[in-house]
N, C-alpha and C positions, 0 to 999 in steps of 0.2 A: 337559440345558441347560448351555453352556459358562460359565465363570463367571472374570470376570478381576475384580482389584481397581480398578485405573482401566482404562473403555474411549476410546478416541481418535478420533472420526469426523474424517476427512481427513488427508491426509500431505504436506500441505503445509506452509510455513515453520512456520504456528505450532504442527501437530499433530506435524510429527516434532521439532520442538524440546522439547517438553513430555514426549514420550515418551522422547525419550533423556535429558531431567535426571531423572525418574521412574526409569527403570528403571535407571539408574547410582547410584543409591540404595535400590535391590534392589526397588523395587516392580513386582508384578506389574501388567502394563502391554500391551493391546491396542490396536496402532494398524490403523484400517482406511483401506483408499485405493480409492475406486468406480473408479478408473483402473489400469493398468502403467505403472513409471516406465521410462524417461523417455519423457514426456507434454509437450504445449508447453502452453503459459500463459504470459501476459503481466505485464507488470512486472519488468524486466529492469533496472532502474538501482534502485543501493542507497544508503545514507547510510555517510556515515561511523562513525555511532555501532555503524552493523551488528557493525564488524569485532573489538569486545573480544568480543560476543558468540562471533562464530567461535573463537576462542580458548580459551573457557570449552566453546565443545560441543567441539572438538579434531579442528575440522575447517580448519582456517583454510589449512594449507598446498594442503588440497585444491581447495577456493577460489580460493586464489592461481594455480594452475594454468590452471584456466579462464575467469580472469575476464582483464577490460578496465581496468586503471587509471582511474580518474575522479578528477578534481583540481579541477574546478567545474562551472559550470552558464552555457551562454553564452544570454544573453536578447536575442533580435530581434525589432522592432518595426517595422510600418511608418510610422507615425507619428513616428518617430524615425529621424536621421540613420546614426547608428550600434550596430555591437551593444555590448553591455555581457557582461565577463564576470565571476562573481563565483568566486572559488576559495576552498576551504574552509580553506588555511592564514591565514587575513584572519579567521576567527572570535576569539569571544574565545581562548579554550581552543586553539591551536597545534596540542596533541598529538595532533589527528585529520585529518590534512592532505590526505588521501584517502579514495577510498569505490571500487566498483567497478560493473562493469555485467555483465551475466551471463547467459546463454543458461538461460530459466529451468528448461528441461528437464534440464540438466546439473546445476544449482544443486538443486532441488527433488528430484532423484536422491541427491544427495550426502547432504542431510541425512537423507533418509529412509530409507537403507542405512546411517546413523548410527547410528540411533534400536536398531535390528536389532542390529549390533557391540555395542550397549550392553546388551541383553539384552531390549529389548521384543519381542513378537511381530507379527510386521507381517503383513498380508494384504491383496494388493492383486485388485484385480477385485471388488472385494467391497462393497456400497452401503448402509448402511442406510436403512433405508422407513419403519423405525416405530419410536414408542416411547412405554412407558409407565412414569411414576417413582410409586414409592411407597416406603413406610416404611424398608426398607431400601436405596434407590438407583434403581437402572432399568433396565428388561428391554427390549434393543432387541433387533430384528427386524432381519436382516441379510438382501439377496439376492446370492447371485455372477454372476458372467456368465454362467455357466451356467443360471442359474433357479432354482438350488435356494436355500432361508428356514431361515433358523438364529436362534434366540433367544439374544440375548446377556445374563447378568446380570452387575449392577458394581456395585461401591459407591459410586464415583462414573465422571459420564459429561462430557467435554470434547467441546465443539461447536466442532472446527478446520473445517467445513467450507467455509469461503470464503461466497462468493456466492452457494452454494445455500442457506445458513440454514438448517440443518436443523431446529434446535429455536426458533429464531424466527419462523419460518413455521408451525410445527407448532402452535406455544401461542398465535399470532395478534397476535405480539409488535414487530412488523417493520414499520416506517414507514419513508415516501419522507420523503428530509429536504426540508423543503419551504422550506428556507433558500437551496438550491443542488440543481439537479438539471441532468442533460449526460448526453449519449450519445458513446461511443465508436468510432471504426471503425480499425481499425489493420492490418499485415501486414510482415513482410519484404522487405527489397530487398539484391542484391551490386552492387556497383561502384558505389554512393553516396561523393560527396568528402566526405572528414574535415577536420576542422580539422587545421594540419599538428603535426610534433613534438607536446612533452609534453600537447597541450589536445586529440590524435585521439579520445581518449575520452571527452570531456567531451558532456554530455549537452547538446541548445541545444533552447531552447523556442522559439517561431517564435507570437507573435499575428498575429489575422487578425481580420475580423470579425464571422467566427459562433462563436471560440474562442480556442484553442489547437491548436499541433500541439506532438508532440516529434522529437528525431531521435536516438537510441542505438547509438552503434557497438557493434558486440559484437567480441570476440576472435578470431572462426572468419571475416570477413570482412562478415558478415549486415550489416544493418543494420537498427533496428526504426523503424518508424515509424508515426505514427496521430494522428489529429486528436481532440480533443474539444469536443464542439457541443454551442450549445442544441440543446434536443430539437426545436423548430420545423424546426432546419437539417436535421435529419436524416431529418425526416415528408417534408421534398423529395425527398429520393429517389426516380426515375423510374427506376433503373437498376439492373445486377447491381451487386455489392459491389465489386468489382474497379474498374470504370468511373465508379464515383461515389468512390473514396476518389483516382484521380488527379484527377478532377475537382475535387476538392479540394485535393490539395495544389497545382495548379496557379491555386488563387486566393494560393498564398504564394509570390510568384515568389524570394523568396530561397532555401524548400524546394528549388523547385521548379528550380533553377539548380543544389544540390547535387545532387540524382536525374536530371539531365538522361542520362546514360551509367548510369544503373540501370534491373536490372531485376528485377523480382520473382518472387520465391520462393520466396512462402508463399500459402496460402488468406489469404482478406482475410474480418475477422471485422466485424463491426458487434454491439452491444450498448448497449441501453439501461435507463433507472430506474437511473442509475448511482452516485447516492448515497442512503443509506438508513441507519436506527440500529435499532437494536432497543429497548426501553422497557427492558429491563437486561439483564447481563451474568452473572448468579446464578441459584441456584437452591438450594436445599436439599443438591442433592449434585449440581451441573453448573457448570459455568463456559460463557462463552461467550469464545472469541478469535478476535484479528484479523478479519477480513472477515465472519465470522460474525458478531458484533457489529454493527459498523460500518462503512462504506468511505464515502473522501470524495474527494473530484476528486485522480487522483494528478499534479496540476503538478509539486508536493514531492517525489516520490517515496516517499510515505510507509509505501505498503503493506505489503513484506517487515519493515521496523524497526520498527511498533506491531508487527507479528503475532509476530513473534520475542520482543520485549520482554514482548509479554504472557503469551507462554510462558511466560518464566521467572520472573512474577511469579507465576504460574499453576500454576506448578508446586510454589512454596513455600509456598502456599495450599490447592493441595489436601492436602498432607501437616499443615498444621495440620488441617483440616476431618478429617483421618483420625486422626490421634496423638491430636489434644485437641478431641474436639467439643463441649467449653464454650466455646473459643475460635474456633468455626466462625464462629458469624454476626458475630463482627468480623471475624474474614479475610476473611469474603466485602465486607462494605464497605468493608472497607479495596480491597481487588481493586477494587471496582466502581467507585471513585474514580481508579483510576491508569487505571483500562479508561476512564473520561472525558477525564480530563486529554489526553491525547496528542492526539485531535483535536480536543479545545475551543483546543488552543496553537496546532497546524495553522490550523485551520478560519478565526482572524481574517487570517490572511495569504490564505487561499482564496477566500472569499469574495470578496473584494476585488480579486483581482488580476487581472479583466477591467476594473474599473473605472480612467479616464484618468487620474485620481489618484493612485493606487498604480501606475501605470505609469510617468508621469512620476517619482516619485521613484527605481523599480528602471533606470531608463534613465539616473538623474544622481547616480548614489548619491554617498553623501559620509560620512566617517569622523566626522564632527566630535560629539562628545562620546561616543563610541566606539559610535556607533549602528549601523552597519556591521558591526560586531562582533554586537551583538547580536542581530543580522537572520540574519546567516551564524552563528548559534548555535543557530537553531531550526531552520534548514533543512540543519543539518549532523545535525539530530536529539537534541542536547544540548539536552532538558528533563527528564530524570529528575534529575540529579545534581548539581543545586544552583549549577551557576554563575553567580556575581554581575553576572548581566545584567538584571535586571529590572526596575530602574529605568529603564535605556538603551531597553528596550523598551516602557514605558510612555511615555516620551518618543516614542519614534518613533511611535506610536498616534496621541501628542497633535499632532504635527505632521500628518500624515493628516488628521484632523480641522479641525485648523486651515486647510489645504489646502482642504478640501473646504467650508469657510465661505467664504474667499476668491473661491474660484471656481463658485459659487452655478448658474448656468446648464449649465454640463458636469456637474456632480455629483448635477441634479437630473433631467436626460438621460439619467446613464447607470443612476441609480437608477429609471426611471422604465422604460427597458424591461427592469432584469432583474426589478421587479416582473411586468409583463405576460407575461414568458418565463416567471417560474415559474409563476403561474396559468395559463395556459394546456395546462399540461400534465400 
């Protein structure tokens, strides 16, 4: 039986992140990947806060190579005359005035041929199926593409593995968030129009009225694109994937004017049950990161920056839980608190942001008692590090609120069908 000291299910953002601060710290360190990179996946626009990270894994130049500059986020509405664009040099904090956008295939390569340079063991093609924890750690069950089952032991095991949940589906741990739930359909298009000069890569979210769309230029010329719907809009579907995701975007004639001279590129994916939490993030000798945990509607773009972040909170956790396991069960709560935080901060901006309320003010935004600031501080992903916005941000809540007493008949419309949207499904 093969025996590593920490094992790594999945090699993506937050499993090769974790295994190369692990193994550049000498620990012996298995990362497994059920894929070969490079592999496509979704989620191709990052935050700003990404980028110190890159620097500390000492990959950032490689990064810079293949990525797309991003400089804001432009928001179109039909309900509104014009778009709105917000740039991330307008937060409080200046010093992060960019983010990037990133063909995830090339991104999700990079770091995990990182993890390897650093000295973890990596093994791709490789799934694991099972597992069982006991007194010393956990013996998982590995299969390759091949067919053949390898028993893994470890003294501790890290559940990077995204949206499959491997150890939250396993221990029966894994809830539809039943706050907010949307299905997804997305794919690639070339010869989509960009916004022009320095804003060609800025990412533009596009409301409509069974969602959201995005539209992501990337580097190589691609462009990504994909709607996200209540799950009602998506049960409509009468059609192959391909013909119902134009069908779609050509209910956003603003999209739908950029894609006019595109054409597509990609398989067209659909996916639903698309947010969900797990009942925690712990374990006696397991962590759980990024997507594995939780996923919540990526408007934000949140995904790549919790799972990365979690990493590296993640990684200095399990090395207390190994040096000093008198001090394990606070690192793990301390971990399970930061593993909250990030989309409990998300989550009030998410929730929200189909509602006419919350739209009307990101459509008329306004700086006045540096609120602006603070808005563009959570969405530039600056909640770890203490920046003195939080007042600014409890004021913008309370205006929201205020808002949504004022205007009593919209606000009670539009609470009134995403109630019946989320029951329903």
């Amino acid at each position: 039986m093969p025996i590593s000291e920490v094992l790594v299910i999945g090699g993506g953002p937050a499993g090769s992140t974790v295994a190369a601060l692990l193994a550049s710290r000498g620990r012996d360190v298995v990362l497994l990947e059920k894929n070969r990179h490079p592999r496509f996946h979704i989620g191709e626009s990052l935050l700003p806060l990404n980028l110190p990270l890159f620097e500390q894994l000492g990959v950032a130049r490689e990064i810079e190579l293949i990525a797309m500059p991003k400089y804001g986020a432009e928001f179109v509405s039909p309900w509104h005359e014009q778009a709105v664009t917000f740039e991330f040099a307008q937060a409080w904090d200046k010093s992060f005035p960019a983010a990037y956008q990133v063909r995830r295939s090339q991104f999700d390569e990079i770091l995990f041929r990182n993890a390897a340079r650093k000295g973890a063991r990596t093994i791709e093609g490789c799934r694991a199926i099972a597992v069982d924890f006991h007194a010393r750690g956990a013996a998982v069950t590995t299969q390759s593409d091949e067919g053949g089952e390898q028993k893994w032991q470890t003294r501790f095991l890290v559940d990077a593995s995204g949206r499959d949940t491997f150890i939250a589906s396993r221990l029966g741990v894994k809830r539809r968030n039943r706050k907010h739930n949307s299905a997804a359909i997305f794919a690639h298009f070339t010869g989509a129009r960009r916004l022009p000069g320095r804003n060609e890569g800025n990412i533009t979210v596009f409301w409509f009225e069974h969602g959201w769309l995005w539209f992501i230029p990337l580097s190589d010329g691609a462009t990504s694109v994909g709607a996200v719907c209540w799950p009602y809009y998506m049960k409509s579907r009468q059609t192959e994937p391909a013909r119902f995701l134009l069908d779609t975007i050509a209910l956003c004639p603003p999209l739908a004017e950029r894609l006019r001279n595109a054409s597509l590129v990609s398989p067209v994916t659909a996916t639903g049950n698309y947010s969900y939490c797990a009942d925690r993030s712990i374990g006696e000798s397991y962590l759980l990161l990024g997507d594995a945990f939780t996923f919540i509607d990526p408007v934000f773009s949140t995904g790549v920056y919790l799972a990365m972040h979690s990493a590296f909170v993640g990684a200095d956790t399990i090395e207390r839980c190994l040096d000093k396991p008198a001090e394990a069960r606070s690192a793990l709560k301390a971990f399970d608190v930061t593993m909250r935080r990030g989309p409990r901060v998300f989550s009030w901006l998410i929730y929200r942001v189909t509602t006419p309320i919350l739209r009307d003010i990101f459509m008329a935004p306004s700086n006045r008692w540096r609120l602006k600031e603070a808005v563009l501080s959570v969405l530039a992903g600056d909640i770890y590090r203490g920046t003195p916005y939080g007042l600014r941000l409890l004021a913008f809540k309370a205006i929201y609120y205020l808002l949504t007493m004022l205007k009593p008949r919209a606000s009670w419309h539009a609470w009134r069908k995403r109630r019946q949207v989320i029951q329903s499904t």
